[in-house]
C-alpha positions as CSV (number, residue, x, y, z in Angstrom):
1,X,-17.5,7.8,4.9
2,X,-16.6,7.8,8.7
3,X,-18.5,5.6,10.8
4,X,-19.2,7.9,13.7
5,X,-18.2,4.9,16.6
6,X,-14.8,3.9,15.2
7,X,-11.2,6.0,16.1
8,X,-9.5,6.9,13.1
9,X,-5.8,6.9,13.5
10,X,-3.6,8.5,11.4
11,X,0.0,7.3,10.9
12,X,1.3,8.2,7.5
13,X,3.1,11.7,8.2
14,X,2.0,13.1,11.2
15,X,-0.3,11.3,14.1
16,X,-3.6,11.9,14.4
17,X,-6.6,10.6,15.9
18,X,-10.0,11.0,15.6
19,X,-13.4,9.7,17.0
20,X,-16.1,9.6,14.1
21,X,-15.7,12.7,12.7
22,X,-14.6,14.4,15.6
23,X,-10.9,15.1,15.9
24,X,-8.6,14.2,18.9
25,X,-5.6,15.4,18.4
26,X,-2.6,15.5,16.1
27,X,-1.2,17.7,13.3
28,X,2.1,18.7,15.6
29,X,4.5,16.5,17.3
30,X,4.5,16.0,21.3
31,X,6.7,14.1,22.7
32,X,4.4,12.5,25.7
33,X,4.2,9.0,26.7
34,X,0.1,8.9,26.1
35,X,1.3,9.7,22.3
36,X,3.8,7.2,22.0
37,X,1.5,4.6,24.2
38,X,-1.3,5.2,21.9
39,X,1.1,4.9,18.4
40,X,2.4,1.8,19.0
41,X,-0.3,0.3,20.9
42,X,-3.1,1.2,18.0
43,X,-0.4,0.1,15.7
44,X,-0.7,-3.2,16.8
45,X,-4.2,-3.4,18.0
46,X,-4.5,-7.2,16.3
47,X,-1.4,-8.7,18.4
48,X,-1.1,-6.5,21.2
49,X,2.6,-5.1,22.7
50,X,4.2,-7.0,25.7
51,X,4.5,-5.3,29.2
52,X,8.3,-5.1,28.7
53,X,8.5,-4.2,25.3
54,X,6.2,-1.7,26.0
55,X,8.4,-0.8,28.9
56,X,11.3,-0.7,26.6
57,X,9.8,1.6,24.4
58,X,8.2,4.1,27.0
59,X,10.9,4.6,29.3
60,X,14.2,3.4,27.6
61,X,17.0,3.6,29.9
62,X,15.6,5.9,32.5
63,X,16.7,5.2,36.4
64,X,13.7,4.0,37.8
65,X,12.9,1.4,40.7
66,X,9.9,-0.1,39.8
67,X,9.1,-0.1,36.2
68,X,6.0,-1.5,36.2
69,X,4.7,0.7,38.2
70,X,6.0,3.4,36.3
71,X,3.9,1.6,33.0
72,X,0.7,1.3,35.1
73,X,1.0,4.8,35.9
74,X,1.5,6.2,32.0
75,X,-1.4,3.4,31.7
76,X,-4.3,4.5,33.8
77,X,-2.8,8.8,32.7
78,X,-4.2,7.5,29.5
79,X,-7.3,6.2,30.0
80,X,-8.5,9.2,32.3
81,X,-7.4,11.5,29.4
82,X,-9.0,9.3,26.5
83,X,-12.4,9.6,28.6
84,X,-12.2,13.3,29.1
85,X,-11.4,13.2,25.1
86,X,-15.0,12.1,25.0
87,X,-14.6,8.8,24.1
88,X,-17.5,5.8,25.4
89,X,-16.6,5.0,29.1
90,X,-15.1,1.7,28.8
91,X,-11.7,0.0,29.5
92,X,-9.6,1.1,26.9
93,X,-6.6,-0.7,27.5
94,X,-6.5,-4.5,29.0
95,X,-3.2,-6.6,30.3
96,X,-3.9,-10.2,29.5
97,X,-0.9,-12.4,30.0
98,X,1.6,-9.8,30.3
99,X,0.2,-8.4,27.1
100,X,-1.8,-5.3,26.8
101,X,-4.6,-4.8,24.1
102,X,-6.6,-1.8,22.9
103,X,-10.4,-2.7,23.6
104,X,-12.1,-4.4,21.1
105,X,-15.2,-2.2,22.2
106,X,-14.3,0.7,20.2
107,X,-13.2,-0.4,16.3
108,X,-10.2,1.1,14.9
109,X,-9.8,2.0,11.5
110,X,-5.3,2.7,10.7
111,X,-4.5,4.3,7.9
112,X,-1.5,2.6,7.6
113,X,-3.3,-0.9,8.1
114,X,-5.8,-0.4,5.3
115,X,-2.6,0.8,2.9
116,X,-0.8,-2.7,3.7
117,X,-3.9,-4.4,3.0
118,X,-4.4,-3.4,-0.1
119,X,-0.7,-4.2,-0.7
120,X,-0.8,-7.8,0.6
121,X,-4.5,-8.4,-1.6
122,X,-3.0,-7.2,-4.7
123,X,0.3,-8.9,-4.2
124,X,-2.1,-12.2,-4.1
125,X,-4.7,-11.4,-6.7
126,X,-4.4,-13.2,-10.1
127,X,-6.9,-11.1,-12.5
128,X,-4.6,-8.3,-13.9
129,X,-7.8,-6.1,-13.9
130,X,-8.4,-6.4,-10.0
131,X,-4.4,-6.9,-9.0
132,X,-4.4,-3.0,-10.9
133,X,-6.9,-1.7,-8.8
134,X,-5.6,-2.8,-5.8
135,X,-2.1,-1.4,-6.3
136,X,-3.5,1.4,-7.0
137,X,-5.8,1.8,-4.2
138,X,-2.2,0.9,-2.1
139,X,-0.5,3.8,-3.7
140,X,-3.2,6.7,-3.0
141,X,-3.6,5.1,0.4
142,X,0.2,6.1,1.1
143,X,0.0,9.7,2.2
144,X,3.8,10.2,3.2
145,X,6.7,9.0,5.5
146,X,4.8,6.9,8.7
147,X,5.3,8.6,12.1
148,X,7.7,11.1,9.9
149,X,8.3,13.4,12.7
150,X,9.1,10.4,14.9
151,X,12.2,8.8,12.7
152,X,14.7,8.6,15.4
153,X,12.0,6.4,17.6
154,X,13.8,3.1,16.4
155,X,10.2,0.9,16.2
156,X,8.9,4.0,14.3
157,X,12.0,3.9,12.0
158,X,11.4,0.5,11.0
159,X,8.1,0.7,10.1
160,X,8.7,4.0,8.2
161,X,11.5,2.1,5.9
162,X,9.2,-1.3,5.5
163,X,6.3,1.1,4.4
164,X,8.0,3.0,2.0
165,X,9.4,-0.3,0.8
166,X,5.8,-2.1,0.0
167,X,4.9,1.7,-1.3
168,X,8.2,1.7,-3.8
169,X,7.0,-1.9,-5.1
170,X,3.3,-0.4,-5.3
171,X,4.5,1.8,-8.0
172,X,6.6,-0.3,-9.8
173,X,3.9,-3.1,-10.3
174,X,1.2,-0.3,-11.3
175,X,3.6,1.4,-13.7
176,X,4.5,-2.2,-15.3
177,X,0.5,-2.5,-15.8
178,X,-0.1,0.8,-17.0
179,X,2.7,0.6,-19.7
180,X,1.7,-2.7,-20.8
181,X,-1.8,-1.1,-21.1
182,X,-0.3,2.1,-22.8
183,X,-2.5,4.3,-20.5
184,X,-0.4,6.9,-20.3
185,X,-2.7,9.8,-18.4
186,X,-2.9,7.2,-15.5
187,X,0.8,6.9,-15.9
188,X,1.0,10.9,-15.3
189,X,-1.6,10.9,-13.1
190,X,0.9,8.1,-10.8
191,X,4.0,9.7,-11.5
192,X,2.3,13.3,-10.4
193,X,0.9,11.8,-6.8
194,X,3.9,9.7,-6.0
195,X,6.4,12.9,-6.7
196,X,4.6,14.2,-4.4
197,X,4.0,11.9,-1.7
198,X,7.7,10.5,-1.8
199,X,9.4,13.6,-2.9
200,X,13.3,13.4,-4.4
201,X,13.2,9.6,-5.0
202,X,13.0,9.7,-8.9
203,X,9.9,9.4,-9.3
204,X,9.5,12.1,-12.1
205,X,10.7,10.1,-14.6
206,X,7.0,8.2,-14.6
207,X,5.3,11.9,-15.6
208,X,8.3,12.5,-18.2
209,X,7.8,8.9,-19.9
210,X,4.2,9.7,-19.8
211,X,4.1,12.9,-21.6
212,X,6.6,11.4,-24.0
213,X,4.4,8.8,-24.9
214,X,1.6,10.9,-25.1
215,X,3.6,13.0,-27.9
216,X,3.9,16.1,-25.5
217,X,7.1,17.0,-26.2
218,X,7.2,20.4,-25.3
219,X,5.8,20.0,-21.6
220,X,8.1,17.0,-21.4
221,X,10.6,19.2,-22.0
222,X,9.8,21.8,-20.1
223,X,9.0,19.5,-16.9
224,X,12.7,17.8,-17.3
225,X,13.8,21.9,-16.6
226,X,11.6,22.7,-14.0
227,X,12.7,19.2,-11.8
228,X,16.1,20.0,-12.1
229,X,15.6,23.2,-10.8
230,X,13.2,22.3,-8.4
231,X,15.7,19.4,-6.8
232,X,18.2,22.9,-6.3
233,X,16.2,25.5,-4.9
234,X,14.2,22.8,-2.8
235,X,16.9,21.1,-1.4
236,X,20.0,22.1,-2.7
237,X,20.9,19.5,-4.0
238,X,21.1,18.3,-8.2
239,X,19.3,15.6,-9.9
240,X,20.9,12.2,-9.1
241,X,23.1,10.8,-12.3
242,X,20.9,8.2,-12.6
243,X,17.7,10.3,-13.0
244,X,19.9,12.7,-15.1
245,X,20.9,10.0,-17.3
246,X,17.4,8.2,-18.0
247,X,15.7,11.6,-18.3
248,X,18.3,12.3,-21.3
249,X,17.3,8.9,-23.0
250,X,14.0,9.8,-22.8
251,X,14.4,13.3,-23.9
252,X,15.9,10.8,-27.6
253,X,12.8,9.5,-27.7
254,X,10.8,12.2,-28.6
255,X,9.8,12.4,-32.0
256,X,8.3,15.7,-33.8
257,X,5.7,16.1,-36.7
258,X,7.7,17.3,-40.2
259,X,8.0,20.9,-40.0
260,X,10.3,23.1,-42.6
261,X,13.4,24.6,-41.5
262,X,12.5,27.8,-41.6
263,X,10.0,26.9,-39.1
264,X,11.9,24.6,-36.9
265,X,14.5,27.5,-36.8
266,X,12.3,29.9,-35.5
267,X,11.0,27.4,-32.5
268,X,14.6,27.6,-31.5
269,X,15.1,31.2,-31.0
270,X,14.9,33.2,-27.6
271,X,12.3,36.1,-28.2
272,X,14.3,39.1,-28.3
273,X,13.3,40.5,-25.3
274,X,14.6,37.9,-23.4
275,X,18.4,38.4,-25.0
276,X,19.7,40.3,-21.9
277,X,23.1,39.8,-20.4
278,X,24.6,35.9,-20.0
279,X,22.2,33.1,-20.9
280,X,20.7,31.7,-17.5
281,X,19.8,27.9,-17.8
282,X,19.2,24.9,-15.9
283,X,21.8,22.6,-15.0
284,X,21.7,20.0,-17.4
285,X,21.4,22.1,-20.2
286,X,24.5,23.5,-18.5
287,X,25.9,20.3,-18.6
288,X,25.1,19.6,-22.0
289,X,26.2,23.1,-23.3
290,X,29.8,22.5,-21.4
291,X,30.3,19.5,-22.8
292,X,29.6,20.5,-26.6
293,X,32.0,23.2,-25.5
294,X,34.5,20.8,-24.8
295,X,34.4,18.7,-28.2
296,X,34.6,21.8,-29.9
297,X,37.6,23.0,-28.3
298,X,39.6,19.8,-30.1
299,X,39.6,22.2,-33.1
300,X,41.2,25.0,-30.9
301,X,41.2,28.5,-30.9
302,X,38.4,29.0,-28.0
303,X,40.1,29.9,-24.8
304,X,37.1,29.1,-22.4
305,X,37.3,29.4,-18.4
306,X,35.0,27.9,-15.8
307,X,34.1,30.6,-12.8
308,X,32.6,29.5,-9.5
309,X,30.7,32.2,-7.4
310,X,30.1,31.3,-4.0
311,X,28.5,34.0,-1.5
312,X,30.4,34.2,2.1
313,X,29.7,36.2,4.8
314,X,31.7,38.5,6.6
315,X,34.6,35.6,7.5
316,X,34.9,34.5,4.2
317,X,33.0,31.5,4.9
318,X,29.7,30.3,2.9
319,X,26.8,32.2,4.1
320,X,24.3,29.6,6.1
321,X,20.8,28.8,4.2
322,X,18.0,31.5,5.4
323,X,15.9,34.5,3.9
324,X,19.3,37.3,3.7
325,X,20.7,34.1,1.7
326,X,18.0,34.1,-0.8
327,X,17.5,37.7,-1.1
328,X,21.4,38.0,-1.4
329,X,21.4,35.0,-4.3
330,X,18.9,37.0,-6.3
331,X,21.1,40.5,-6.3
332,X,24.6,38.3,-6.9
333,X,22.3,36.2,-9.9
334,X,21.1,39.5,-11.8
335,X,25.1,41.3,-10.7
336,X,26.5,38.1,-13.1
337,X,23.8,38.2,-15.7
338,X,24.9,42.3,-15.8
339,X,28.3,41.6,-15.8
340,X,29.0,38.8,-18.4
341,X,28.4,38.8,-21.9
342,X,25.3,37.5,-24.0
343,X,27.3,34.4,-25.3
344,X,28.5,33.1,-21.8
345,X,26.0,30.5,-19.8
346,X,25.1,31.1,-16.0
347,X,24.0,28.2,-13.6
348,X,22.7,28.5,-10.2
349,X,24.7,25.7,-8.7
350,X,23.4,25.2,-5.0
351,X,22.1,27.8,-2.6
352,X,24.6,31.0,-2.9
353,X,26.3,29.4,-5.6
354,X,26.6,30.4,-9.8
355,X,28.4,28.6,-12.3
356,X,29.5,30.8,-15.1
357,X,31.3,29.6,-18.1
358,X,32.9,32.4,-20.0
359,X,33.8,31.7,-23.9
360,X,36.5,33.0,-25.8
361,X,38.0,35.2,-22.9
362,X,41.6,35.2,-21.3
363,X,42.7,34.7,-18.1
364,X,43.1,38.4,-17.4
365,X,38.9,39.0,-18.4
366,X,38.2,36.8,-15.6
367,X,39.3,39.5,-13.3
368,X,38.2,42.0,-15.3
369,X,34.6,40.2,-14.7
370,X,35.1,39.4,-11.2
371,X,35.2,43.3,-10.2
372,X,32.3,44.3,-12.6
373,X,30.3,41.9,-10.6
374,X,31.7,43.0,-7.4
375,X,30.8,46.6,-8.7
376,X,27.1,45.7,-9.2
377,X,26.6,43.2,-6.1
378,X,28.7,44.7,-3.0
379,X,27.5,48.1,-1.5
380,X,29.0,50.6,1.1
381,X,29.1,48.4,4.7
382,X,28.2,45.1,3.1
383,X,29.8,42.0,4.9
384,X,29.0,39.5,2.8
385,X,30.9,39.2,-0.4
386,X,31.9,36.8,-3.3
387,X,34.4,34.0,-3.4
388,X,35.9,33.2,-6.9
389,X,37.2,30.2,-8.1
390,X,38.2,29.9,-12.1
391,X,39.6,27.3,-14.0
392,X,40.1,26.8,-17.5
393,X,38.2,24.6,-19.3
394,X,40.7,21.5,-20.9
395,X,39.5,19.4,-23.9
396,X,39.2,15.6,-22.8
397,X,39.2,13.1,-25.3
């Protein structure tokens, strides 16, 4: 509950301020010296900021004469606009010893400060029972990067990284709890927030180890699918190897109730009305498909081939990320799936990119394929088009 005569101050993810309930401002990023004053001067409302650090920070390496007065100036801009913001009449900001301090008359409540607090307390607590609820308050008290639109503010930078640090170690040290516990929904219920808070950083693998544990085998199993594909058409980017890898040694973990074959077989198949064109998967069941591939191949016989698609534009380079390159993905993904046969495997590799792995074809079929799909995919007074690449697929061992 608020407390209607302290300033809350926001400085995970964006910065905002408030007076009781009533907001201030925030939400969007301005780059004004009474927002930068105010960030790092409420950041450190306990020590207070030097005059020439604060200096430093405000005006940087700007040509001015007198930079004091320039700092009194910014100074006294702010405390005319906090007033007018509605705040008690009283002197906000007070130079004692060439340090300046926010007034203690008006109480500030940091959003950031009560996140490290927890932190430190838990760090320092010996019962296991209260040491869990404090790392877990910590962790929900983390709402994303501090002062994330400010990174490349170098005071701001460095806080972000040491936050994100004591927020890293907040979820190890509850994970290690709640496994020793074997309270797995708590475990999801972690790994769900944290994906989400700190997104990309690997933290899935705490919902996949929880759903494992819990014996949900088919939503783990679905969930590995849908963060690999969510790490491409998010970012662009692929799982990391490491992520990959542990995600696979869970996936060996997962043990199923006896079933007979005949019903076991039928769990495997595709319903049939999903049995049209090239089998679209995610990567690393791409992966995995390619490299059974590849140990089959030792027997011979298969001639396989490796085709790259990548859309360009009308130079021949890579068409640049935007809307026409998402709408043009989805016409090039359905031209393959057209194109190829039912027994080959498709994978949207990066944004305007497939992967195609054609079995038992020659050399020759690879062209063959290449205009089919140019056929479906390029119309009268396009620009853009397809780049090929195709190699064929050697057995290592």
């Amino acid at each position: 509950m608020k407390h209607p005569d302290t300033l809350y101050v926001q400085m995970f993810e964006s910065f905002q301020l408030s007076y009781g309930k009533k907001p201030l401002m925030g939400g969007t990023r301005r780059d004004t010296y009474f927002s930068s004053l105010m960030q790092i001067l409420l950041h450190n409302a306990k020590t207070g900021v030097s005059r020439d650090y604060l200096e430093d920070v405000l005006l940087g390496d700007r040509d001015i004469e007198n930079r004091h007065q320039a700092l009194q100036t910014i100074i006294y801009k702010a405390k005319r606009k906090l007033k007018n913001m509605g705040l008690p009449d009283v002197n906000y900001i007070a130079l004692e010893n060439g340090i300046y301090h926010w007034t203690p008359m008006i109480p500030i409540e940091e959003d950031a400060a009560v996140f490290e607090d927890y932190y430190m307390r838990a760090c320092e607590a010996e019962d296991e029972e209260e040491k869990l609820a404090l790392y877990q308050c910590a962790c929900y008290a983390y709402k994303g990067e501090f002062l994330s639109t400010y990174a490349s503010v170098l005071w701001a930078g460095a806080e972000a990284r040491r936050y994100r640090e004591m927020f890293a170690s907040c979820v190890y040290q509850t994970a290690s709890i709640l496994r020793r516990r074997q309270d797995w929904e708590e475990l999801e219920k972690l790994g769900t927030y944290v994906t989400k808070t700190d997104p990309f950083a690997d933290w899935e693998l705490l919902t996949m180890e929880a759903l494992i544990q819990s014996g949900r085998y088919e939503e783990a199993r679905q969930f590995y699918a849908d963060t690999a594909d969510s790490y491409l058409t998010e970012r662009g980017i692929h799982p990391t190897e490491k992520m990959m890898r542990m995600m696979e040694e869970l996936g060996r973990k997962m043990k199923y109730s006896y079933e007979v074959l005949d019903q076991i077989q039928n769990n495997l198949m595709e319903e049939p009305e999903d049995i049209q064109g090239g089998y679209e998967c995610s990567y690393p069941i791409f992966r995995g498909v390619y490299q059974v591939i590849n140990r089959m191949m030792e027997r011979g016989g298969q001639s396989v081939y490796l085709m790259l698609c990548t859309l360009v534009d009308g130079k021949g380079n890579p068409m640049k990320e935007g809307k026409r390159q998402e709408e043009l993905s989805l016409r090039l993904k359905d031209a393959i799936q057209k194109s190829v046969r039912h027994g080959d495997i498709i994978n949207q590799y990066g944004r305007g990119q497939f992967l195609v792995l054609l079995i038992n074809t020659t050399r020759e079929n690879c062209g063959i394929i290449e205009r089919r799909i140019n056929q479906r995919f390029v119309s009268e007074g396009q620009r853009t088009g397809v780049r090929y690449h195709v190699n064929s697929v050697i057995c290592q061992t």
